[in-house]
N, C-alpha and C positions, 0 to 999 in steps of 0.2 A: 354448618351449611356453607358450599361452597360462595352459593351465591350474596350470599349477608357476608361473606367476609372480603367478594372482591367488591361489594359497595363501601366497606370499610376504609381499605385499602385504595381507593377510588378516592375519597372523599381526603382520609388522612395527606394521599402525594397532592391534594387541591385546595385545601385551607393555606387562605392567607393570611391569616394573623387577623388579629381583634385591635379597635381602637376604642377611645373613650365617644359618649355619646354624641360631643361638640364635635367632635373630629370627623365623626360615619358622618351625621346630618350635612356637617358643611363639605364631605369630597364628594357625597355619591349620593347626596340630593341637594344640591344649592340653594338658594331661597331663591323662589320665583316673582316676580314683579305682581303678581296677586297676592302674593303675603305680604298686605298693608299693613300699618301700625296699629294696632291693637287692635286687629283680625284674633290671631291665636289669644289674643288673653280674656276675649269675649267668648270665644269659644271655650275656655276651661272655666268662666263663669257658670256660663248655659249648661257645663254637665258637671258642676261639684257634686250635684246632690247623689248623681247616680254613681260619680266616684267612689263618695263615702261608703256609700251600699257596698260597690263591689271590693273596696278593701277591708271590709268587716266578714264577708265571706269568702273570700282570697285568704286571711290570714287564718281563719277556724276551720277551715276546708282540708280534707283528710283523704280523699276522694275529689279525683278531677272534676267531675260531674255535680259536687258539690258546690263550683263556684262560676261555671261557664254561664250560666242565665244573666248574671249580674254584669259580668265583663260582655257578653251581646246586649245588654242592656244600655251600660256606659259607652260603649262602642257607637251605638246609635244615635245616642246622643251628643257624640263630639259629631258627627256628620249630619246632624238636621238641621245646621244651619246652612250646609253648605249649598250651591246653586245647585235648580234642580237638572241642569246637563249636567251635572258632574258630581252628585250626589249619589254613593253605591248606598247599596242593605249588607247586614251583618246577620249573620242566623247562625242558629247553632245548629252545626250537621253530623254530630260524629254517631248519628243513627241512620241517616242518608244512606244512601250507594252511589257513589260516581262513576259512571260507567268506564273501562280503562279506554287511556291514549291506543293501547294495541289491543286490537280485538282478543286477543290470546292473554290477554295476562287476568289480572283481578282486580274486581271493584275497591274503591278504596272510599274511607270515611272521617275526612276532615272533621277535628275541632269543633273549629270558628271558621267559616268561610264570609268575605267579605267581597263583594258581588264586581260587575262592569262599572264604570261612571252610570251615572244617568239612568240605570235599568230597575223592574224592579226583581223579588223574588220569583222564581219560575209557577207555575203553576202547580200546585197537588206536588210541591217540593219533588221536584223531577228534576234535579240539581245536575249539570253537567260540564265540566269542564271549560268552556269557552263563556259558560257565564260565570266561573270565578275571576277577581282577580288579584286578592289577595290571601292567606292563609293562617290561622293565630293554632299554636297544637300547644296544648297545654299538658303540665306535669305536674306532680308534683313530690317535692325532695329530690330533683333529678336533674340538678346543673348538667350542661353536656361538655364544659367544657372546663380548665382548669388553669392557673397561669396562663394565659394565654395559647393553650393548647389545647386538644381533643382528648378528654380522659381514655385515656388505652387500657385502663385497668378495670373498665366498665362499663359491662356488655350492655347494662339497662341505659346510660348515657349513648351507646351507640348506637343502639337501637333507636332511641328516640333522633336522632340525627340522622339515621336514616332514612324514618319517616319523614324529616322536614324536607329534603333533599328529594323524595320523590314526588312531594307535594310542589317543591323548584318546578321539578324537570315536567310536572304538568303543566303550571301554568306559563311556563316558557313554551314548550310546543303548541299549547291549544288558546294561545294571545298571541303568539306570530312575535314574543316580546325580544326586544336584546338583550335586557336584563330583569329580574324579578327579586322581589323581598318576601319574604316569608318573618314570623316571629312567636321565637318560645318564650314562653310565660310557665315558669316556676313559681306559684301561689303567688309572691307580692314581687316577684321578680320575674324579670323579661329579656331580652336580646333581640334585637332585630337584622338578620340575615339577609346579605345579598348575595344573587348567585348570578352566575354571568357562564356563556360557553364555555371559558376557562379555568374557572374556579370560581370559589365564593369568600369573602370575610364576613367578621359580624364584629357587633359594637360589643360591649364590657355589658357584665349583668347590671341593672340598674332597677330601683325599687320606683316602679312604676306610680304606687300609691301617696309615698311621699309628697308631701306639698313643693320640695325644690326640685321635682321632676314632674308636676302634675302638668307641664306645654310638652313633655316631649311626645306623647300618645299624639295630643293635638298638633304639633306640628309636622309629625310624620305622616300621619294624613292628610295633612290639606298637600303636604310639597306632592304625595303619589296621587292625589284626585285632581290637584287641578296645577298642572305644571306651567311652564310657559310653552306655548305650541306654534309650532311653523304654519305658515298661512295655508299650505297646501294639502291637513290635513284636519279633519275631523275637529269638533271641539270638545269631543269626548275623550280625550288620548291619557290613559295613565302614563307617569313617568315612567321612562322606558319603555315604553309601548313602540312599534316602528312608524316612523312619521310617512314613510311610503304606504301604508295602509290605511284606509278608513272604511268608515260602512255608508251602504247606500241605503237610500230609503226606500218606501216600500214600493213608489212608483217604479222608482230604477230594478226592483228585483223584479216584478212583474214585466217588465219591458227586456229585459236581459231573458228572460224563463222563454219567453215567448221565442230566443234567439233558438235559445237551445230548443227548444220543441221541432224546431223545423229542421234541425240537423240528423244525420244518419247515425248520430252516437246516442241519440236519446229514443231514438227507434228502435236498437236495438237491446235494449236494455230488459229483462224478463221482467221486474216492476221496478217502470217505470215511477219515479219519485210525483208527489205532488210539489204546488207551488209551494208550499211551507217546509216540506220535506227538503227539497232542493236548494231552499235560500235561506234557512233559519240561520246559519254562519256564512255567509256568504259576504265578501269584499273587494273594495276596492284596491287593486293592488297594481305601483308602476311596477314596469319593466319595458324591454325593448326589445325588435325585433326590426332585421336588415338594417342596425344601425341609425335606427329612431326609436324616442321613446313612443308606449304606447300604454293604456290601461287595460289590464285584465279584471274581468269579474270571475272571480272563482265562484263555480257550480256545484251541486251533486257533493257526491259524498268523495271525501279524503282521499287518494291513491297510497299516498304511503306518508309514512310517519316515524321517523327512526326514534329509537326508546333510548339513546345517549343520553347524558348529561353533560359532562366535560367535551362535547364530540361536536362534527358536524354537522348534528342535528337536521339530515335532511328531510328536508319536507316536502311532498308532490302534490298540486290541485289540478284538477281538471279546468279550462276556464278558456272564456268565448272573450274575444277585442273588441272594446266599445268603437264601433262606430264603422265596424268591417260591414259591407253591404247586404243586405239578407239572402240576397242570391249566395253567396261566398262563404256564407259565416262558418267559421270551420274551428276544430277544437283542440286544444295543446293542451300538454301540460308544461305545467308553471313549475320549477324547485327554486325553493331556496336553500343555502347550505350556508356553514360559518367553516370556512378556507382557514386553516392557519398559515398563517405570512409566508412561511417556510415553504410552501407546498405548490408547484405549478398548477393554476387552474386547470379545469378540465376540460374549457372552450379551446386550449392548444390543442390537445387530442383528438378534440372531435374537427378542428380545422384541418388538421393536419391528413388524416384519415378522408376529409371528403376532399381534399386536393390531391389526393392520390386515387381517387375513384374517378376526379376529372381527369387526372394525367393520361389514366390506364383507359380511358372509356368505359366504366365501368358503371352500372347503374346502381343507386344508393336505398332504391326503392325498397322499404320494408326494414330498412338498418334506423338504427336511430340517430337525430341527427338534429342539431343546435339550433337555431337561427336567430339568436341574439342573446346576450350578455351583460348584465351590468355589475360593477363591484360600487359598492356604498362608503365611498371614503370617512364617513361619520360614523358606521357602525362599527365598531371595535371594541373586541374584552378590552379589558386592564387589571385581569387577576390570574394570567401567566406566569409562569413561572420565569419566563423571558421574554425578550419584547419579540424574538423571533418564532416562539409562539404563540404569540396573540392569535386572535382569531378575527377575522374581518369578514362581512357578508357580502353574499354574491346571489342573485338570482338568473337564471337562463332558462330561455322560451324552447322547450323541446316537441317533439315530433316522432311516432306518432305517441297514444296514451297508450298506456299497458294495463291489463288486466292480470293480479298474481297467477304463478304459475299453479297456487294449490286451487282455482277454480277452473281445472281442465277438464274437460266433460268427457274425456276417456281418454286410456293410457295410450293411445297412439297419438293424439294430439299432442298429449305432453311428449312424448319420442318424439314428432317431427318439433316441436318449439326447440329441443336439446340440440337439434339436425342446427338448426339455423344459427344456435347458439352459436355454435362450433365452427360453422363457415363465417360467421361475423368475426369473431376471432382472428380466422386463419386469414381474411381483408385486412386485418387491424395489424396484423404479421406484417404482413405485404410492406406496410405503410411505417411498418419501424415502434408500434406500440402493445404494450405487453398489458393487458387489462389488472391485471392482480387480485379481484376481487368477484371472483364466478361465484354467485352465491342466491340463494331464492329471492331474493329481491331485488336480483339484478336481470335475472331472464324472465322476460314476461311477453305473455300474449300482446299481439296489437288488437284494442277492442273490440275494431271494425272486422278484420280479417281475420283473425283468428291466428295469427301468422306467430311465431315465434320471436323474440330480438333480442341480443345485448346491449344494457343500458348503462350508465351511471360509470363515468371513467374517472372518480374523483381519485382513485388512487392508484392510478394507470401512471406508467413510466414508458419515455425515450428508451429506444437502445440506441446503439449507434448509429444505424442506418436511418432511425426517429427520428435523433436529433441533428444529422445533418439534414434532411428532407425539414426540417422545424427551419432552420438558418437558413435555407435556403429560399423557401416560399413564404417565409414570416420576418423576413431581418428588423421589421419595425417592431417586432415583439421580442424576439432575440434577447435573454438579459443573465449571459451565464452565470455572473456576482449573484444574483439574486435567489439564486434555489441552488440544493447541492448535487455536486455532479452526477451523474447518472451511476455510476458504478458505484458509492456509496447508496444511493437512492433505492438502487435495483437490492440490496443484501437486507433490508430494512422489511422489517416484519409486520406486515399489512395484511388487510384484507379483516374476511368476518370466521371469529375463530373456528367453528365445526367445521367448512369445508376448506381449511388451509391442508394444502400438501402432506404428508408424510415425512417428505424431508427438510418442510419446509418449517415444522415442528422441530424434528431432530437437531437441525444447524440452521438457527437462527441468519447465521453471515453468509450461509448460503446465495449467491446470485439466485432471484428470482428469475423464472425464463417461462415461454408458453407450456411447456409440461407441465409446471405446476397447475396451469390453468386448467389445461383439457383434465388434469387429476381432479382438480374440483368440480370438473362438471359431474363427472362418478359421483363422488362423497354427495354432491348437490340430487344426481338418480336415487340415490339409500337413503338420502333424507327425506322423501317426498314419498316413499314405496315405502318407511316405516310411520312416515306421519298420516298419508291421505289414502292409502290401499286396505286390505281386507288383509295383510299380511299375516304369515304363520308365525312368527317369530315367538319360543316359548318365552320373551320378558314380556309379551303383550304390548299394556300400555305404556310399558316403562322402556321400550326397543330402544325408541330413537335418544330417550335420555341418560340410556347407558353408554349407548356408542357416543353421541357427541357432545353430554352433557358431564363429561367426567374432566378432574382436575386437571389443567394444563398439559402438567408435566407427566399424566397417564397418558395424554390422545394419542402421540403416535404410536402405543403400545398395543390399544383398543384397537388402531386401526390396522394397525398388521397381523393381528389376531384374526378380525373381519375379514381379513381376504381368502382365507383359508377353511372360512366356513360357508356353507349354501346359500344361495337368496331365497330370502324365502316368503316364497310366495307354491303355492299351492298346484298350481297349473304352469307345468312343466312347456307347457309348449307356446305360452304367450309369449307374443313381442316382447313385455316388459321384461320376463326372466331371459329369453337369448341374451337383450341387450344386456340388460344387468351382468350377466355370466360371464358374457366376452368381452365386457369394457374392464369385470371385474379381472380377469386374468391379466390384460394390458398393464393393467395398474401393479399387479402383484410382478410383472418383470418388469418395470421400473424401480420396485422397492423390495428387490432380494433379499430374505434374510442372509446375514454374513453369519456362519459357521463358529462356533467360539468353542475350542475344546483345551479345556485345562490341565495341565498336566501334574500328578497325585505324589507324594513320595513313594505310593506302595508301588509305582511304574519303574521301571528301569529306563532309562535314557534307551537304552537300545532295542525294546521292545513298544515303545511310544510310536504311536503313529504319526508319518510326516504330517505337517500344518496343510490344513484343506485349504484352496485358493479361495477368496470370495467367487459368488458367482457375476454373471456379467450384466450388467445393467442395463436395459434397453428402456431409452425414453421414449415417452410418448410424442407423437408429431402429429398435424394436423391431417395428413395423408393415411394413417390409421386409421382415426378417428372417422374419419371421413368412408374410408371402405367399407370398415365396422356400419354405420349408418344405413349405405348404402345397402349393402346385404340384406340386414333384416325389413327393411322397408321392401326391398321387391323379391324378398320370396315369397313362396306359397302361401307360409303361417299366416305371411299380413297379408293375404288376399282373403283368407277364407275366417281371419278373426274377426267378431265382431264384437267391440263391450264398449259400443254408442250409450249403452244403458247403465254405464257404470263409473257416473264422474265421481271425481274426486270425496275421500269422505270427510265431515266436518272433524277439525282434530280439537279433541279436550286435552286439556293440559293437566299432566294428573295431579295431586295434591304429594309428593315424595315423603314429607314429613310422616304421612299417617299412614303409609306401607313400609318406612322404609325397615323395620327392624323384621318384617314377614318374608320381606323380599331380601333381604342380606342372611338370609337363612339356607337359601338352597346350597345344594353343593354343585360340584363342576369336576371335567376332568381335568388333570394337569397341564398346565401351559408347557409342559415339557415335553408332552407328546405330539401337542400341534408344533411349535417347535420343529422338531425332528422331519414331520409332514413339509413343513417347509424346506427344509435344508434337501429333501431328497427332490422337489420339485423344480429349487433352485437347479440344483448341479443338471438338471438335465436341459436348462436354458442353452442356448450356441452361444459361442463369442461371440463379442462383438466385432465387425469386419470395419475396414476405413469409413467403408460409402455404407456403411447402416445407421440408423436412425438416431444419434446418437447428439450430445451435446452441442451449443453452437459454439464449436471454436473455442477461444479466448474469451471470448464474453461475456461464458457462461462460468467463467471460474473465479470471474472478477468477484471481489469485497468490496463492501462499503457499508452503511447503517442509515437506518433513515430517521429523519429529525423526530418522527412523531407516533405511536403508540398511538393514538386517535379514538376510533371506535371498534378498533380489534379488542382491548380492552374490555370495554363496557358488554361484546359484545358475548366474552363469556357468563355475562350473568343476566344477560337480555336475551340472546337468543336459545341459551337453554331452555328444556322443557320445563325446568322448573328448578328449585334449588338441587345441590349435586347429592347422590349418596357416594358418599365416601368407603369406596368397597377396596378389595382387596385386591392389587391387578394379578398377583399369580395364579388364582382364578376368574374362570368367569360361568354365568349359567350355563346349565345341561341344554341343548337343544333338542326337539321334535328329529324322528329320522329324517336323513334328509334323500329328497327326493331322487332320483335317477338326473344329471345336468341331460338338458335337450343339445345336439350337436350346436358349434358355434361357429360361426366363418371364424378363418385365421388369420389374425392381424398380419398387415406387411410392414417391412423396413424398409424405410424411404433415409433421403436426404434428411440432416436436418431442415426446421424451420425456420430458422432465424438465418437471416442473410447477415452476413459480415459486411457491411460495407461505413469508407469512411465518410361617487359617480362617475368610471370610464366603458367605456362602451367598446366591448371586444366584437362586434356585429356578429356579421351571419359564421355560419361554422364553417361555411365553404372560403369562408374571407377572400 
């Protein structure tokens, strides 16, 4: 499976090495000034007895299940001594359901779960996430690792590392933590695992049971229950937890809910949350805004939640300013991300972008747009690969909140949300910034209006005309040493894998430029018309995870295949199929097939046909795009459609494993035939003329590489449907006849787009 092998491969280039037990305890938990003098040796008095037990059942134990009651037992008893703010529970859950971090994935069923400080177990074991905080997964005969290595010769060790690593990546997203510890336990043996944004180590197997290791269970608990804590947070904070966070109490939530009731974002809501619903995770969180700090309480439920591990794990709340006046109280969302060092924040882009809407007169109303910034000079990995990139945290106060584009309550609302995409773009153009990453979690509804926007420019680049306009109205920010130069930046392979380019696939060192972008807004239309539509597609469930869940090195193969087959959808004359059909054709004269005919010995040289010219390439430009739009929205069809009654459909994610050998059964016709379809559609394309729509310049031929891989990565085996089947690409399924295409406006050739021209607090974005 593709997916278990880029978590492999994921994990493998992010292990940093093992140390001995003295070694992990003293770099990556200190001793905290509450571990007094014979604190830990009273506490391994207080649980011999249940040690005993549980090394008598640990070593006879044949069966995991055989020995977890006795280690939740011992467990419990190293932490009854401890204060009751900062005393967790231990329960054995691996019968549990955790509900996932992403609503699309799958429950999952920890071990050992070992709870908040200070809480107790949930009620009728309705176990979720944000009340674990640590995780014990137990094995047995199943070291994971070897000489200080990841056994690579062994699926069932990899597997099991797998599993710890997604139990990380939980309780790091759903504790807001900067770092977390997890630990495997092999019958009488253990490892205890740190994992950080940037990678993870872990300490040397060690026999847990033994008498000359019976402090180390107890000291590793007391340093992650009760650390030493900054004045200004909580006194509940596990180590590692972020000292900018704490929880309010139940007054503070009641008093906050009441903010939000009176606002127009909690009026609008279909069900509306109760008090317990709205604040059962709900915190205190700094941040700033116009250049002061200020406290947010996060509300209601999660906006977004990226499924990274080694990434930057962005994270979005909804949340109301303590102390804004009731009249006023108005609602933001909050993100936090972890920036590698290497990388220009994204408050440059969004400054730079709103001082060119002040230059031009331009109104920013409905775009999205900063108003404060902070970076956390304390929080930082230290299990990079280099110190360049580390990962350092930032949080900034945005405007307005998005609602996903897969809850659109009919396909024209999602068409005009695409409209606006496009024109936010072609503004960001204007302004010298290339977004890089058009992709479903980045175009979203505003909650209130209903309005379309592009968000999240964490992996947006300068062009030239950017970054003079940067130096020019930012010189105090200005730090060209510090991030690589833009022409390496711009060839660097970003963004989220399924709706990267065509060519952006093919040639990696490609300069990225806006075509790539407006090309992913397409791929981002086919993703959302094979996941949330009634569509006809003969793979069914399995559409969308054939096109964009297949191996790397097949996508661009899938997708130029896809261009040359129907959309398919059923009714020929909806908005969504015009658009789909004519944004589809743009796309396919961007990315020609090139003709390849080889020549045989049974050919005579002089009977061989001369070499076909490639056909000519026409990129996509925001004046296209933009006509395209305009068309289908004021013709007839969108006057007299109406599928108000037809939002979006919930999408299940299917299970690939338990079809996949029924579904790799069909046959197909040859790719050599579509192929040839192409080649004949290609040659009828025009050249290209000077002033047609065509590359920018110089700038668009530039090389360079970018420092980071990030969550493109990850994002192959997160944003799939599910794990990959590994099909054969010289085929692919039969389709359904396809329909009659409904006529389509005819793209134009414009100019190109890109003009050639030559704790700190980043405040507002307009700066």
């Amino acid at each position: 499976m593709v997916q278990q092998k880029m978590w492999w491969k994921t994990l493998e280039e992010n292990f940093r090495g093992e140390s001995s037990v003295d070694e992990f305890l003293g770099a990556y938990m200190p001793q905290p000034t509450t571990e007094i003098e014979g604190k830990i040796e009273g506490i391994v008095t207080e649980s011999a007895s249940k040690l005993e037990k549980a090394k008598e059942k640990a070593q006879a134990a044949k069966k995991e299940d055989q020995y977890d009651e006795s280690l939740v037992a011992y467990l419990n008893a190293i932490v009854a001594k401890f204060p009751p703010n900062t005393r967790p529970w231990f329960a054995d859950t691996k019968s549990a359901q955790f509900p996932p971090i992403d609503e699309d994935d799958h429950v999952t069923s920890p071990d050992i779960t070992g709870g908040q400080p200070g809480t107790k177990p949930p009620m009728n074991e309705t176990y979720t996430w944000p009340d674990a905080g640590l995780v014990f997964e137990l094995k047995v005969k199943r070291d994971i690792f070897k000489a200080g290595r990841i056994k690579s010769d062994s699926v069932q060790a990899k597997s099991a590392l797998v599993q710890l690593a997604k139990s990380a990546r939980s309780l790091l997203a759903s504790g807001r933590s900067c770092f977390v510890f997890v630990v495997a336990v092999d019958k009488t043996m253990a490892r205890i695992l740190c994992f950080d944004r940037a990678g993870f180590r872990t300490s040397v197997a060690f026999d847990w049971t033994e008498e000359s290791n019976s402090n180390v269970i107890p000291t590793f608990l007391w340093r992650l229950y009760n650390p030493d804590k900054p004045k200004r947070t909580s006194p509940d904070r596990m180590y590692g937890a972020d000292a900018t966070i704490s929880t309010p109490t139940a007054v503070e939530k009641e008093e906050m809910f009441k903010l939000w009731q009176a606002t127009s974002s909690y009026k609008i809501i279909d069900k509306a949350p109760s008090l317990e619903e709205a604040t059962r995770h709900s915190r205190w969180v700094e941040a700033y805004r116009d250049g002061r700090p200020v406290l947010c309480f996060t509300i209601g439920e999660l906006l977004f939640q990226s499924e990274g591990l080694f990434s930057r794990a962005t994270r979005v709340d909804r949340v109301i300013i303590k102390g804004d006046p009731r009249s006023s109280v108005r609602v933001y969302a909050l993100k936090d991300a972890w920036r590698q060092v290497c990388r220009r924040p994204e408050t440059d882009f969004y400054a730079v972008i709103a001082k060119h809407c002040e230059e031009k007169g331009r109104p920013t109303e409905g775009m999205a747009q900063c108003l404060g910034s902070v970076e956390f000079p304390d929080h930082k990995t230290n299990s990079a690969a280099s110190d360049e990139q580390q990962r350092c945290h930032m949080r900034s106060l945005l405007t307005p909140v998005g609602v996903p584009l897969k809850r659109f309550r009919s396909s024209k609302e999602f068409i005009l949300a695409l409209q606006n995409a496009v024109e936010h773009s072609r503004i960001a153009l204007e302004a010298g910034v290339i977004h890089r990453d058009v992709s479903e979690g980045n175009v979203l509804f505003d909650e209130e209006t209903r309005k379309g926007f592009l968000v999240d420019w964490d992996y947006a680049e300068f062009n030239a005309n950017g970054m003079a306009n940067f130096e020019k109205w930012f010189s105090d920010r200005a730090d060209s040493d510090k991030y690589p130069d833009i022409d390496k930046s711009l060839k660097g392979l970003t963004g989220t894998f399924p709706f990267m380019a065509i060519q952006r696939l093919e040639k990696e060192d490609t300069a990225h430029e806006a075509r790539h972008d407006l090309e992913s807004l397409y791929w981002l239309l086919i993703w959302v018309i094979l996941r949330y539509t009634a569509h006809i597609h003969s793979d069914g469930q399995f559409a969308c995870h054939e096109l964009f869940g297949a191996n790397p090195k097949k996508a661009a193969t899938l997708k130029r295949d896809w261009l040359n087959q129907d959309i398919p959808l059923s009714n020929i004359d909806s908005p969504l199929y015009i658009l789909a059909s004519t944004l589809q054709y743009t796309v396919l004269l961007q990315n020609p097939i090139i003709p390849v005919r080889k020549q045989t010995a049974m050919v005579l040289p002089s009977h061989y046909p001369p070499p076909v010219s490639p056909p000519a390439e026409i990129p996509l430009t925001h004046e296209t795009m933009k006509h395209i739009f305009t068309e289908v929205i004021t013709s007839e069809v969108w006057k007299t459609f109406d599928d108000s009654d037809s939002p979006a459909l919930p999408f299940v994610r299917p299970r690939i494993a338990q079809e996949e050998s029924q579904h790799q059964s069909k046959t197909a016709p040859s790719q050599q035939l579509r192929r040839l379809v192409v080649e004949n559609n290609a040659r009828s394309v025009p050249s290209q003329s000077d002033g047609s729509a065509g590359a920018s310049g110089s700038e668009s031929r530039k090389r360079g590489r970018d420092a980071e891989g990030d969550d493109a990565a990850v994002s192959v085996a997160s944003t799939s449907v599910a794990s990959s089947v590994d099909t054969d690409m010289s085929e692919t399924t039969p389709r359904k006849k396809k329909a009659k295409r409904a006529p389509a406006p005819a793209p134009r050739n414009s100019k190109a787009d890109t003009k050639e021209k030559g704790g700190k607090s980043r405040g507002k974005g307009k700066a």
